[in-house]
C-alpha positions as CSV (number, residue, x, y, z in Angstrom):
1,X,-53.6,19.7,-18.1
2,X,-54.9,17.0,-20.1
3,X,-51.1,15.2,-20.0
4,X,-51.4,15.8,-15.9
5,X,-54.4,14.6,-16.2
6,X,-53.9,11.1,-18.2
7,X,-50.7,10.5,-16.1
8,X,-52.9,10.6,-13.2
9,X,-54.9,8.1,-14.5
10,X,-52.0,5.9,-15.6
11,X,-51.1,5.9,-11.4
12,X,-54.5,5.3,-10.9
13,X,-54.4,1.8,-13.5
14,X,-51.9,0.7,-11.8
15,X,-54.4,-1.0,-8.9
16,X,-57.4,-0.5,-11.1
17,X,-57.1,-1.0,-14.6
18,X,-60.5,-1.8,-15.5
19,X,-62.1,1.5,-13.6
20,X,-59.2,3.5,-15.1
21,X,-60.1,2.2,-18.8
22,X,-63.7,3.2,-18.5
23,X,-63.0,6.8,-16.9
24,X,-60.6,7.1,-19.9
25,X,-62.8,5.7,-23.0
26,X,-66.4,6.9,-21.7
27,X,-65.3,10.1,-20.1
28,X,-61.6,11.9,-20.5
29,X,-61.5,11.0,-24.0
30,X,-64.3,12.8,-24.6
31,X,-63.2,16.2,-24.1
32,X,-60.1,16.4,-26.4
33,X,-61.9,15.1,-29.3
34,X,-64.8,17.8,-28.1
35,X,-62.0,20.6,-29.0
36,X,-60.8,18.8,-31.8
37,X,-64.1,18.8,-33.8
38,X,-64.4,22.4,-32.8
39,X,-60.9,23.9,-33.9
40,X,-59.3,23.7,-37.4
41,X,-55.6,22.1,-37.0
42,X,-55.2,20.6,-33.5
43,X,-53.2,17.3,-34.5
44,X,-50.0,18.2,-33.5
45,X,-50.5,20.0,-30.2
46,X,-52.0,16.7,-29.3
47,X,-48.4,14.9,-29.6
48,X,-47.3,15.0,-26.1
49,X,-50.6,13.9,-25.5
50,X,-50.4,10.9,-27.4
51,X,-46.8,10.2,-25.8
52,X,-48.5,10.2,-22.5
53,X,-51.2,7.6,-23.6
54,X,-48.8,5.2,-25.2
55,X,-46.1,5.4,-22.5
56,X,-48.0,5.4,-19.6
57,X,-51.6,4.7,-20.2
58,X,-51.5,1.8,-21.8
59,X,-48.6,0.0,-20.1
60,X,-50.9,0.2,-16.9
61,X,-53.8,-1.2,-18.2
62,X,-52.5,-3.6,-20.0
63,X,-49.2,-4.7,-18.4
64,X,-46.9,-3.9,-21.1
65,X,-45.7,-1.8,-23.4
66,X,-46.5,-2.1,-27.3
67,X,-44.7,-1.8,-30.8
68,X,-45.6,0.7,-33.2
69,X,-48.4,-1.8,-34.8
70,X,-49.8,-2.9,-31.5
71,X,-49.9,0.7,-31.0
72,X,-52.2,1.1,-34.6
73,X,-54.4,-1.9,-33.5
74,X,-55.4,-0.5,-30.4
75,X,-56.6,2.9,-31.6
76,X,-59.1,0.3,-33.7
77,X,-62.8,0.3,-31.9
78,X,-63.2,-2.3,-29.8
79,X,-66.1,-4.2,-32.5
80,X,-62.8,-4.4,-34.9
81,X,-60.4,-5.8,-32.6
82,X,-58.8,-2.7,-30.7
83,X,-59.0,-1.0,-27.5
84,X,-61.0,1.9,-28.4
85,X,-58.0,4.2,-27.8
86,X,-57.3,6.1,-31.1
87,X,-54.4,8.5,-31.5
88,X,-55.9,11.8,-30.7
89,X,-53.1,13.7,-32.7
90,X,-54.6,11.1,-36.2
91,X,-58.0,12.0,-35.4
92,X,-58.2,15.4,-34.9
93,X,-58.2,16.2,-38.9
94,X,-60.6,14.0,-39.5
95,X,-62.8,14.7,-36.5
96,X,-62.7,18.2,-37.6
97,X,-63.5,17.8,-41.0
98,X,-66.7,15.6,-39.7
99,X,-68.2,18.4,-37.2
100,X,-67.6,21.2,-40.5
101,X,-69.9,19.1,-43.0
102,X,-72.8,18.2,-40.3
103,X,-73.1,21.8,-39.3
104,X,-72.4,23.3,-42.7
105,X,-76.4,23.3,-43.2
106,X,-76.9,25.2,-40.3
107,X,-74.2,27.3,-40.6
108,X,-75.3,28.4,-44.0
109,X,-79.0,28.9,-42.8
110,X,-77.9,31.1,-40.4
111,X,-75.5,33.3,-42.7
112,X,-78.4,33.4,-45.3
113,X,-82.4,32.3,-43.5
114,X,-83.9,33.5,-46.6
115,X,-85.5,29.9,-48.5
116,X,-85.1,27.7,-46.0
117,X,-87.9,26.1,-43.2
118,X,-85.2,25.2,-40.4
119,X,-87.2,21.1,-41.1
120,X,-85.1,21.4,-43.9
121,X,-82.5,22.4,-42.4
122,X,-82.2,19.8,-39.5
123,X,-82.9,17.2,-42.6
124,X,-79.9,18.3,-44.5
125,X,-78.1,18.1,-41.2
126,X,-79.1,14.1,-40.7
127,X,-78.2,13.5,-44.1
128,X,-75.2,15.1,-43.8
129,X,-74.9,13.3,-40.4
130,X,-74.9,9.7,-42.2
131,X,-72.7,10.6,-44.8
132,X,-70.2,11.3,-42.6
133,X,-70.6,8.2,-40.4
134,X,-71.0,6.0,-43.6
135,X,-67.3,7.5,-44.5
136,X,-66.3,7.1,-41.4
137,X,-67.1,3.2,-41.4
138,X,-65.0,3.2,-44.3
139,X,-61.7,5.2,-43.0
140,X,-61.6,2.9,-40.1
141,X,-62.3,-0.6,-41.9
142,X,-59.5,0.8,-44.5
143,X,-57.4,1.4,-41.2
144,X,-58.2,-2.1,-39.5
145,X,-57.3,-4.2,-43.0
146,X,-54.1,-1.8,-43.6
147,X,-52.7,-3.0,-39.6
148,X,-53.7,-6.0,-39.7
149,X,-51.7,-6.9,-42.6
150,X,-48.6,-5.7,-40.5
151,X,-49.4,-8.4,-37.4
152,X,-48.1,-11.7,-36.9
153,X,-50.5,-14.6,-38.0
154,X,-51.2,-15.4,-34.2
155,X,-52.2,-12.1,-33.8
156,X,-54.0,-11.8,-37.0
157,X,-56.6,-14.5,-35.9
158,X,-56.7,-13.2,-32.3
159,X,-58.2,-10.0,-33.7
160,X,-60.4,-12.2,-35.9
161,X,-61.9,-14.0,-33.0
162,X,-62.3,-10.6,-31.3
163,X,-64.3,-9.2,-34.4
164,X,-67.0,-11.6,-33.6
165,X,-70.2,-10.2,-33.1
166,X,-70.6,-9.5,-28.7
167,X,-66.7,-10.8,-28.3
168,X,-65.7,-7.6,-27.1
169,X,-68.7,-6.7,-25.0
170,X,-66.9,-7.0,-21.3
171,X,-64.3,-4.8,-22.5
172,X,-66.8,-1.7,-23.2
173,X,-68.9,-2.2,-20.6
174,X,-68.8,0.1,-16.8
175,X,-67.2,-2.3,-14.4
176,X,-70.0,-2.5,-12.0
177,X,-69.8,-5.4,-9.4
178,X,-73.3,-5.5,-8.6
179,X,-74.5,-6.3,-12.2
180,X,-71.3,-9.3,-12.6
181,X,-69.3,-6.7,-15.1
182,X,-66.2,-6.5,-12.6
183,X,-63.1,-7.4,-12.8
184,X,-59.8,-7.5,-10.3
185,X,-56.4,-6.1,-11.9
186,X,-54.9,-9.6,-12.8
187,X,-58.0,-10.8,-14.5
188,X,-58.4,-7.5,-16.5
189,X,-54.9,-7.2,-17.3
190,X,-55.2,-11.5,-18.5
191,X,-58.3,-10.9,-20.5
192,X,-56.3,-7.9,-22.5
193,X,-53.1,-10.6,-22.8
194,X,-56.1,-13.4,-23.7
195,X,-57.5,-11.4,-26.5
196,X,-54.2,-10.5,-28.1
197,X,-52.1,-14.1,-27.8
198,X,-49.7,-12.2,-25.6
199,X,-48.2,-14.5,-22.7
200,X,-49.4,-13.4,-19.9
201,X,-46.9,-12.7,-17.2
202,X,-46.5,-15.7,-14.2
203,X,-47.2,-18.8,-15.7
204,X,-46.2,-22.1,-14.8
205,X,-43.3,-23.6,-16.9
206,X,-45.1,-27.1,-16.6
207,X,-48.3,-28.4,-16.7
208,X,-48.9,-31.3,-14.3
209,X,-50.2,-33.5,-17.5
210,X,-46.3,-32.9,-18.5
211,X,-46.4,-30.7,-21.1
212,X,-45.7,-27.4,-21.5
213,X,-47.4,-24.7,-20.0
214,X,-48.6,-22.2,-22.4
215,X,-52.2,-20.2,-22.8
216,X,-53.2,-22.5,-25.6
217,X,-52.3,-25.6,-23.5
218,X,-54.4,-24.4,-20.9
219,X,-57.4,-23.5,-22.9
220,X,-57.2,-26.8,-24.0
221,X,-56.0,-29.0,-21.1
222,X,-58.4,-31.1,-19.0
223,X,-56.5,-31.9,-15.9
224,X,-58.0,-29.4,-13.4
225,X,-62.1,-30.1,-14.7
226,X,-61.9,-26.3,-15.9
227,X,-63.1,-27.5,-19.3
228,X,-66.3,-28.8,-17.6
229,X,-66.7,-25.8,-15.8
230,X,-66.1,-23.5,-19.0
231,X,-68.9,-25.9,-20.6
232,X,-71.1,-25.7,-17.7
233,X,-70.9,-21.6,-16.7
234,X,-72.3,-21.2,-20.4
235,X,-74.8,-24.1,-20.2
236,X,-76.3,-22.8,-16.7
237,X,-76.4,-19.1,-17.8
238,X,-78.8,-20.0,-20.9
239,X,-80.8,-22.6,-19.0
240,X,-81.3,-20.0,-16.4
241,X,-82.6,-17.5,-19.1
242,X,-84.8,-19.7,-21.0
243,X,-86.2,-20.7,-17.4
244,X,-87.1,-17.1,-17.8
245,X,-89.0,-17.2,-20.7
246,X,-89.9,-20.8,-21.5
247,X,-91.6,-23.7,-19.8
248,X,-90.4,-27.0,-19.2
249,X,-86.8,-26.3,-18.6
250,X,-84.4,-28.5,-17.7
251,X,-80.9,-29.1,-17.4
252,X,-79.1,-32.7,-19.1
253,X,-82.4,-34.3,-19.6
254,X,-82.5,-37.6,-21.3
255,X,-83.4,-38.6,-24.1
256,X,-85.4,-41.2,-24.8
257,X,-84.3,-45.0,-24.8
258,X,-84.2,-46.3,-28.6
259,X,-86.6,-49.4,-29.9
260,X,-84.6,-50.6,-32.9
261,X,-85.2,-47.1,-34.9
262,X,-83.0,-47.0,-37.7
263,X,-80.6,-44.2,-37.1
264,X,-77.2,-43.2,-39.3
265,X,-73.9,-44.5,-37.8
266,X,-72.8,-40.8,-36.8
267,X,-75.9,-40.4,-33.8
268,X,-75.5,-41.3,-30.3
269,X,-77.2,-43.8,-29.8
270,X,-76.0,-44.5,-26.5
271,X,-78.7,-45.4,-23.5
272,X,-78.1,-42.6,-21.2
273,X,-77.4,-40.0,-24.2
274,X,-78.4,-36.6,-22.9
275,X,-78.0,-32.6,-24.1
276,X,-77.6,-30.1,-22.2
277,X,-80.6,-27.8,-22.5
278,X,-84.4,-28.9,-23.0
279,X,-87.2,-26.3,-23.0
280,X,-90.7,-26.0,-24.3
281,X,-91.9,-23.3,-26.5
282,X,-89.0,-22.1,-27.6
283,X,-89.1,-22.0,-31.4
284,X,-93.1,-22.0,-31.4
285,X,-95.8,-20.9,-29.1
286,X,-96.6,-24.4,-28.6
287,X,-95.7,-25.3,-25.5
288,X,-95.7,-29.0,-26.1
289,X,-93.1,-28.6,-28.4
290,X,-89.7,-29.1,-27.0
291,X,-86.7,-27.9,-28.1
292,X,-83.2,-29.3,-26.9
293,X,-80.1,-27.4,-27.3
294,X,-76.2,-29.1,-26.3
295,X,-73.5,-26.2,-25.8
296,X,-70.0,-26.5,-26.6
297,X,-67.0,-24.2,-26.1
298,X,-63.8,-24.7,-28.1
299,X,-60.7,-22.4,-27.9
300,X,-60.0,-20.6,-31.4
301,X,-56.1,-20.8,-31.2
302,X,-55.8,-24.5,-30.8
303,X,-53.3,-26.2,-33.1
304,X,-56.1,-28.5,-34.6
305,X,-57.4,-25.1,-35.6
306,X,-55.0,-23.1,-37.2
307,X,-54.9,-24.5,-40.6
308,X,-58.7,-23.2,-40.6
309,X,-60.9,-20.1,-40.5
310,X,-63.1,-19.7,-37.1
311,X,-66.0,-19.6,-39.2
312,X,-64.7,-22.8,-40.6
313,X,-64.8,-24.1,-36.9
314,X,-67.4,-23.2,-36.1
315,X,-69.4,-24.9,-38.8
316,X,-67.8,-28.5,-38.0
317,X,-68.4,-28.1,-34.5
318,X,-71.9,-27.4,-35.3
319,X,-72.1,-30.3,-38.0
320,X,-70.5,-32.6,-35.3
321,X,-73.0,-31.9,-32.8
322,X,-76.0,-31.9,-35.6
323,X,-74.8,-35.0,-36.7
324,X,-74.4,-36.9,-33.0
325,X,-78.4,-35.4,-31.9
326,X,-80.6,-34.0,-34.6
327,X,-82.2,-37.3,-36.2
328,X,-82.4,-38.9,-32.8
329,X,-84.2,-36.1,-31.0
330,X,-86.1,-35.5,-34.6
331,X,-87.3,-39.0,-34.9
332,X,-87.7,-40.4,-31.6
333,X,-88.3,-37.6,-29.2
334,X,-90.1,-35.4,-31.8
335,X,-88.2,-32.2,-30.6
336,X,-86.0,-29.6,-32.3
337,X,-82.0,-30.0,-32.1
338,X,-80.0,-26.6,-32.2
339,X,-76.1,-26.9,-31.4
340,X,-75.0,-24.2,-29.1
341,X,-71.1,-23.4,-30.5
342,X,-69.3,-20.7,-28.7
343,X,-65.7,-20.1,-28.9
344,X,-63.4,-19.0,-25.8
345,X,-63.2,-15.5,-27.3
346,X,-66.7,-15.1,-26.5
347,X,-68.1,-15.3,-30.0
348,X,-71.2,-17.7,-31.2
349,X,-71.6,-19.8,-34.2
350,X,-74.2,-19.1,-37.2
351,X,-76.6,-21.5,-35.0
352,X,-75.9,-20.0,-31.3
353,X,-76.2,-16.6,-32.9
354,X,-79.6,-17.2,-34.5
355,X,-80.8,-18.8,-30.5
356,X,-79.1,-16.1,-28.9
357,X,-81.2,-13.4,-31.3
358,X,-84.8,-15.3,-30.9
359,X,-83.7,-15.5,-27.1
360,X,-83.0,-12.1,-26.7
361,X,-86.5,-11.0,-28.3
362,X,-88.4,-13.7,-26.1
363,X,-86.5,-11.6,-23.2
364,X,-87.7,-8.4,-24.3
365,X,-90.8,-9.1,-24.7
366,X,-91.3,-10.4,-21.5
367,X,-89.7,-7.5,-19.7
368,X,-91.4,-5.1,-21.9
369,X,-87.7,-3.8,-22.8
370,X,-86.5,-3.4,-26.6
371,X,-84.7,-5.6,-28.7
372,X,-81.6,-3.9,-28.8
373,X,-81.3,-3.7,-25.0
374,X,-81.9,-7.3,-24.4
375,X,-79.5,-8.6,-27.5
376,X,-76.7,-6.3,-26.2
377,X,-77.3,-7.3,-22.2
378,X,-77.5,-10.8,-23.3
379,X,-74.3,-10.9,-25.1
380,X,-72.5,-8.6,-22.3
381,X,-73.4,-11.3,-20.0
382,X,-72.6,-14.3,-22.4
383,X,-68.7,-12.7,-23.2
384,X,-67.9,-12.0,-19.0
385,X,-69.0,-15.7,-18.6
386,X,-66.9,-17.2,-21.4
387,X,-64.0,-14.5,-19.9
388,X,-63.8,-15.7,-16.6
389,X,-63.9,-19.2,-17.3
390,X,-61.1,-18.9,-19.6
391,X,-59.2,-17.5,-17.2
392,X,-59.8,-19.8,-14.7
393,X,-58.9,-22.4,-16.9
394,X,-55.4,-20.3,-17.3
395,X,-54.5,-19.3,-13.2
396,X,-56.5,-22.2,-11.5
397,X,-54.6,-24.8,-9.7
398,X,-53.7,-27.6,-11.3
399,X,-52.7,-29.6,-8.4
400,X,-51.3,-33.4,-8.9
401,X,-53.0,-35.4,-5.7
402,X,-50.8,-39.2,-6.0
403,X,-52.9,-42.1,-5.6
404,X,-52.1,-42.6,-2.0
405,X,-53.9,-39.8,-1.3
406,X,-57.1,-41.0,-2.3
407,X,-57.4,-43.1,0.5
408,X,-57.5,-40.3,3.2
409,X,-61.0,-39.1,0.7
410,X,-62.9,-42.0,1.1
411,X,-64.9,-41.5,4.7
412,X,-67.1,-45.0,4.3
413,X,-64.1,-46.9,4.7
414,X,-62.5,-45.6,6.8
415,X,-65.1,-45.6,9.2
416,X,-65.7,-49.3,8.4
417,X,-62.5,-50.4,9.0
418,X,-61.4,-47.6,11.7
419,X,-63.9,-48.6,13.7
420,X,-65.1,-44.6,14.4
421,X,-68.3,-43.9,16.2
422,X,-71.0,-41.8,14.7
């Protein structure tokens, strides 16, 4: 039944990939590992089961099919770089073993009631409880270094920029339109080939800037202005929730004109400098206080990159920033500089991370929600915002317009010299 079942569902992915991975990971799932946690020795009735998910689950959600490894990676959780879609015939052992030592305390309680207050009991059973998720945590960290010391080195940092913290909150999140967590087929299917460095199918041989057209060209490639709107789709999303829960917020404001201040060589010092983001009260309850924030957004995979960590990236994008803003804004405009560093995967830097965590408690304090809501909704929203500009930067056109053109988008003169009647 459950092969019928999974098939179905691979039929199903075919036009909705994204609804067909969330029935599968928050619901069917659930009911084989339910059995496997209750019966002793399941793992190898679950092998047809297992071919069914690799040969026809996955190659509908994600558009292809995958090697051995690929296959390895993707039973990985989502927070460690996979899919979330584990090998039920591998887990059922352990999942089995895991159910036997959290219920041992009650079991035994029940075979023998004599000594024990059933407080006791349910305490044995939480510790008991943590144990096992404790070795748990290890099995599958053991499990994530062991693959990922069989991939490629393009896909070994792919999976590192997915490991960052929030990267992989679109992909376990319910695909509901009304709350902006929905996704068509293509885009789904491109954010899986996105995450893993896998060429996604129907691209362009050719940019129009004349170079070749691959996914790290166009993550990188400014023809188009989808760099500016990557930028900007992150910079409008945080000023719109610190309008939220700050006052004074603005968008580009500029900073002050200079008087001769001394300033190091590194700092704009340009007349029309601006940052992105200014706000009041963010850092302190004053709310004369300002705090200004610029946002950048690099992809992880460029060339310039690849001889260095992320986490290496991301500090000299921060330094670069800190370097261009904080003494100016620090001295002259007596504010607080914080550089906003986000890669294209959807993780933050040490500094955007540290915002997003003081934002996400100004948030829940205002809507009288927890911490942990607010931190997770906050990210969710961050990572489908970074998605979807990525892959517009990948599938939008890139149209050449020649400079004849130009003239026919120029209305004042034309109806200068055309003579036309208003």
């Amino acid at each position: 039944r459950w092969v019928a079942k999974v098939e179905k569902l691979s039929t199903f992915a075919q036009s909705q990939p994204q609804a067909a991975f969330a029935a599968y990971t928050h619901g069917l799932a659930s009911k084989w590992s339910y059995l496997a946690r209750a019966c002793r020795g399941l793992g190898d009735q679950f092998d047809a089961l297992e071919e069914a998910i690799r040969k026809a689950f996955i190659p509908s959600i994600t558009g292809r099919a995958v090697s051995d490894v690929e296959r390895d990676l993707l039973g990985l959780p989502a927070r460690l770089g996979g899919l979330g879609l584990p090998n039920p015939s591998l887990e059922a052992p352990s999942g089995f073993n895991m159910a036997t030592q959290v219920t041992k305390p009650l079991v035994e309680h029940i075979l023998d009631p004599a000594d024990r207050q059933l407080t006791d009991v349910f305490s044995a059973q939480r510790n008991a409880f943590v144990e096992t998720r404790r070795v748990k945590t290890l099995d599958l960290n053991e499990r994530s270094a062991a693959t990922k010391i069989k991939l490629s080195p393009q896909l070994q940092r792919a999976v590192a920029a997915a490991e960052d913290k929030g990267a992989s909150s679109w992909l376990t999140a319910l695909p509901i339109s009304e709350l902006g967590f929905s996704l068509s087929k293509a885009d789904f299917r491109d954010a899986i080939h996105l995450r893993y460095g896998w060429n996604p199918p129907r691209l362009p041989s050719q940019c129009v800037c004349g170079s070749s057209f691959t996914v790290d060209h166009a993550l990188c490639c400014s023809h188009g202005g989808y760099l500016g709107i990557r930028h900007n789709e992150v910079r409008d999303l945080l000023g719109l929730l610190l309008d939220e829960t700050c006052p004074n917020v603005s968008l580009e404001p500029p900073l002050l004109p200079l008087n001769d201040e001394p300033l190091p060589a590194s700092s704009n010092t340009a007349p029309e400098a601006r940052v992105d983001i200014k706000a009041g009260a963010f850092w302190s309850e004053r709310r004369h206080e300002c705090a200004f924030f610029d946002v950048r957004v690099f992809h992880p995979h460029a060339r310039s990159y690849r001889c260095r960590t992320i986490q290496q990236v991301y500090r000299t994008q921060e330094q670069e920033k800190r370097r261009a803003y904080e003494l100016r804004i620090r001295n002259v405009d007596k504010g607080s500089f914080t550089s906003l560093v986000f890669s294209s995967a959807g993780g933050a830097g040490p500094a955007a991370t540290v915002f997003l965590k003081h934002l996400a408690s100004k948030i829940a304090e205002k809507k009288n929600s927890s911490y942990a809501q607010s931190i997770s909704w906050l990210r969710c929203r961050l990572a489908f915002a970074l998605l979807r500009a990525s892959i517009l930067c990948l599938r939008g056109a890139q149209s050449f317009r020649p400079a004849a053109a130009l003239a026919i988008c120029q209305p004042d003169l034309a109806i200068s010299e055309g003579r036309i009647s208003m």
